[in-house]
C-alpha positions, 0 to 999 in steps of 0.5 A, a space after each residue: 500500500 502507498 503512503 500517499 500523505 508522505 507526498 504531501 508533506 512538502 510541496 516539491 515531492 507533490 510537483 514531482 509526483 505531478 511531473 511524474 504522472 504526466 510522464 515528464 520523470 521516470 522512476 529514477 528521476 522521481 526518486 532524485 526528486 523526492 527529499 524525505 527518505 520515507 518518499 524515497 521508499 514509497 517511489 521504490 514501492 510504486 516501481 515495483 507495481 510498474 509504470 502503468 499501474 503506478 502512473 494510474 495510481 499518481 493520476 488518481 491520487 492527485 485528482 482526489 486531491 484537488 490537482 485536477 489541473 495536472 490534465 492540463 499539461 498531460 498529452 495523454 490525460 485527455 487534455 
């Protein structure tokens, strides 16, 4: 299970799991990005469930809560 909250706790992690699920980082790069070592685990968690499933889940949670407006800079959300 994500721990979702841990993103949430500082503005650059939120941005970076933003960036991430409109395909701007991969994996390694997301983990660069996040400072708190709890984040760093959580990223190792989402690439073990592979992109797909983990792009599917950062798009969810940043829709949950309130950063709709991620689809506006995603070629592939629909946008």
């Amino acid at each position: 299970m994500i721990n979702w909250d841990i993103f949430q706790e500082n503005s650059s992690s939120s941005e970076a799991i933003l960036l991430f699920a409109v395909g701007t980082l991969s994996f390694p790069e997301l983990r660069k990005q996040m400072w708190d070592r709890r984040a760093k685990v959580e990223v190792s968690k989402l690439q073990r469930l592979g992109r797909k499933k983990a792009l599917s889940m950062a798009r969810n949670w940043l829709s949950r809560n309130g950063y709709g407006e991620y689809k506006d800079h995603c070629p592939q959300c629909g946008a």
